[in-house]
C-alpha positions in Angstrom: -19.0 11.9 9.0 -15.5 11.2 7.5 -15.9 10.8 3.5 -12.6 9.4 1.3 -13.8 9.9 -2.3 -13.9 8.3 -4.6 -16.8 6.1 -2.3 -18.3 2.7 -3.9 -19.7 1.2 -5.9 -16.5 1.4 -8.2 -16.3 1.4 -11.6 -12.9 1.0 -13.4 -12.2 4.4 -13.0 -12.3 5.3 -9.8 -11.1 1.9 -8.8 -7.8 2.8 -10.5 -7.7 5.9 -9.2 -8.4 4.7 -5.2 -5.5 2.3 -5.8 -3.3 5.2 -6.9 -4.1 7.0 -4.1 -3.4 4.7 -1.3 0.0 4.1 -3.4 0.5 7.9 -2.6 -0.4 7.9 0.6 2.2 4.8 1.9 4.7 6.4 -0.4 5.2 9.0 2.0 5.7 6.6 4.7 3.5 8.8 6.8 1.4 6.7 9.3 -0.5 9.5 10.6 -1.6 10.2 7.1 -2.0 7.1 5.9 -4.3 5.7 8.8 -6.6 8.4 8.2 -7.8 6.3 5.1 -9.0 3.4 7.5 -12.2 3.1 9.4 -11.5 3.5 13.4 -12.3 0.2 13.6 -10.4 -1.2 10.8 -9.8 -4.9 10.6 -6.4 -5.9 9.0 -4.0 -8.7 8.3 -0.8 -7.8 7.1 2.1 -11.1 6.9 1.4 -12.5 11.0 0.3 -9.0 12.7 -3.2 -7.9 12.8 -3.7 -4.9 13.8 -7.2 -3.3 14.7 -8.3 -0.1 14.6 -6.4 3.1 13.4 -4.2 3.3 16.8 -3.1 0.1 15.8 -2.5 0.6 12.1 -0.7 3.9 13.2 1.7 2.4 15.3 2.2 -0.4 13.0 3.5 1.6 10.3 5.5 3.7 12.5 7.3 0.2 13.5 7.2 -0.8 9.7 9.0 2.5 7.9 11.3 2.4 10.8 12.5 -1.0 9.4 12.2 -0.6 5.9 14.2 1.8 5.0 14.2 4.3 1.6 10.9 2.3 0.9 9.4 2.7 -2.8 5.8 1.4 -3.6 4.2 0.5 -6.9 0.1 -0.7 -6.7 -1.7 -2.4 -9.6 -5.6 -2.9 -9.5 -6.1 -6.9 -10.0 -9.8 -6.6 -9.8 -12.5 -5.0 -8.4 -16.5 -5.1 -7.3 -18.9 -2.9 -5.8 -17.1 -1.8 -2.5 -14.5 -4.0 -2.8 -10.6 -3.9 -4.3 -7.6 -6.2 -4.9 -4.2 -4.7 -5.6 -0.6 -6.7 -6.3 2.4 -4.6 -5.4 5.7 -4.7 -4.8 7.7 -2.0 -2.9 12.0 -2.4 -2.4 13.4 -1.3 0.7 16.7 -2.0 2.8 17.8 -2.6 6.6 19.5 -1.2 8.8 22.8 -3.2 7.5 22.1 -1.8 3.6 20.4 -5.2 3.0 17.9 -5.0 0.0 14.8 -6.2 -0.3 11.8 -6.4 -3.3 8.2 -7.3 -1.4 5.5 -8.7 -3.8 2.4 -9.1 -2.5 -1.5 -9.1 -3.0 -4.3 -7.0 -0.7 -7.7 -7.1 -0.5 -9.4 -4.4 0.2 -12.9 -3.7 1.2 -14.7 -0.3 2.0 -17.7 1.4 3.5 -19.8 3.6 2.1 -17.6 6.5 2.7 -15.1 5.0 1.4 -12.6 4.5 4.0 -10.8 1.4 4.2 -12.4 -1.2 7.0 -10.6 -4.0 6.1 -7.1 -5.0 4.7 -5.8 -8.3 4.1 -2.6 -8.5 2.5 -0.5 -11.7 1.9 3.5 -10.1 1.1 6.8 -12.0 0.2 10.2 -10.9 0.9 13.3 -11.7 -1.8 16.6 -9.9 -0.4 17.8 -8.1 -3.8 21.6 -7.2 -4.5 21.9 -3.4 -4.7 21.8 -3.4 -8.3 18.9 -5.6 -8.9 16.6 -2.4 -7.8 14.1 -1.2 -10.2 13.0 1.4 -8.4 14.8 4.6 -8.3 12.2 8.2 -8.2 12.9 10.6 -5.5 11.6 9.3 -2.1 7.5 10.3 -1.9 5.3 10.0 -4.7 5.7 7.7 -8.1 5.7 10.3 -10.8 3.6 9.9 -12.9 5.6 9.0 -15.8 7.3 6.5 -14.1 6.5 2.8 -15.4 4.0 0.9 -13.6 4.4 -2.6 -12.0 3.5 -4.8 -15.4 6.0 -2.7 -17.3 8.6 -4.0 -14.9 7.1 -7.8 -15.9 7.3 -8.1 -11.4 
């Protein structure tokens, strides 16, 4: 049996900590990797696609990263309870022309008691950004970890 710690019920703690991971994980824009923190028969809404299962997810984020391009993530826990989570974000990316974009968004996230991921409904907002209205500039992969968070960026 598949386990993700940390597994609910969440307290602050590891509630922070799941949302940091999953940040992690999309930061590397890796959908093998990041589907494995979904049930197989994950139940998503993300914008108007809805994938199911972890084939789906997969091959959703493969289309996705092949889109947005030089994509940077930042997650903030909004609130949490027992085995569920709800994050805001906002992540910058550009097109294939060198358009920018900032996505804001909010998920809500609910797991089993392995703690994988069975379903994900996020609600995300485009705003095309001028190049130099980007706030988010670390190396492509992981946030370090002294890099500001999303309140410190007032987004």
């Amino acid at each position: 049996m598949e386990i993700k710690a940390p597994t609910p019920p969440f307290t602050m703690e590891t509630a922070i900590q799941k949302v940091r991971m999953a940040e992690d994980a999309w930061n590397t824009r890796d959908p093998e990797k990041v589907a494995l923190v979904y049930t197989e028969d994950t139940v998503w809404r993300n914008r108007t696609a809805f994938p199911r299962g972890r084939a789906e997810v997969k091959d959703f984020l493969k289309r996705k990263w092949e889109k947005e391009l030089d994509y940077r993530l930042i997650k903030e826990i909004w609130g949490f309870r027992e085995n569920r989570i709800a994050v805001r974000f906002a992540y910058e990316w550009h097109d294939q022309t060198r358009k920018w974009f900032r996505s804001y968004g909010i998920e809500t996230w609910e797991f089993n008691p392995q703690g994988l991921m069975q379903r994900r409904f996020a609600s995300i907002n485009d705003m095309e950004i001028d190049e130099n209205e980007r706030k988010f500039f670390w190396p492509l992969g992981r946030r370090p970890d002294d890099h500001p968070d999303l309140s410190d960026f007032d987004l």
